[in-house]
N, C-alpha and C positions, 0 to 999 in steps of 0.2 A: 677352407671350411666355411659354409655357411651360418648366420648365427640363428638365433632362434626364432628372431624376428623376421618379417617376409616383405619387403620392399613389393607394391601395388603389382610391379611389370612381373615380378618373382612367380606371383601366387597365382596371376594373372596363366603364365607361362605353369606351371604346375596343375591348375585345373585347364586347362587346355590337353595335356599329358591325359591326366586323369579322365577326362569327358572322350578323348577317345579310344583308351585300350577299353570302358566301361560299355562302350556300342560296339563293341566286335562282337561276332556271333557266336563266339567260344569262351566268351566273357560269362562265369556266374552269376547271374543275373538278382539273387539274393539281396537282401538289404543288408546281412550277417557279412558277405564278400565284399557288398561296394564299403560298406564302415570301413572293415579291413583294408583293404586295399588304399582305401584315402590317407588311413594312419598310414600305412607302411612310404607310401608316397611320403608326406611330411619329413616323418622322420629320416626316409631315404634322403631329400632333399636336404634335410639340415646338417647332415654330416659327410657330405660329397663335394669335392672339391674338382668337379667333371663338369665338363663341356653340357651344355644342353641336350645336346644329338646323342653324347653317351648314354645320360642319363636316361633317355627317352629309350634306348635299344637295352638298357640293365632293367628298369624297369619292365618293361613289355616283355621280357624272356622268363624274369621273374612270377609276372600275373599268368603266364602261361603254364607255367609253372604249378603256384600253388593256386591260384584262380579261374581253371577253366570248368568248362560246367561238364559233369561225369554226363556221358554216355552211355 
């Protein structure tokens, strides 16, 4: 488990996550989705005891999820 706090390379690594499921084309583009989506990232990351590469594939299935932009 991750604490609350975010070591540099962490956050570093987390908006790097974040900055690219936010440029996909099927990304909702909203400012109401990216707030969202940034919280859920945090908190996802503070309590996931998962590989990078996991993380990155739970997340990104997730924003597709509840963050794609309606058609």
């Amino acid at each position: 488990m991750h604490s609350n706090s975010f070591q540099p390379e962490e956050l570093t690594a987390v908006k790097a996550v974040y900055d690219d499921i936010v440029a996909q084309d099927w990304f909702d583009q909203t400012e109401e989705a990216r707030l969202s989506f940034a919280r859920y990232l945090i908190d996802t990351y503070s309590i996931s005891a998962i590989t990078s590469e996991r993380f990155r594939k739970i997340v990104e299935c997730s924003a597709r999820t509840h963050y794609s932009r309606k058609r």
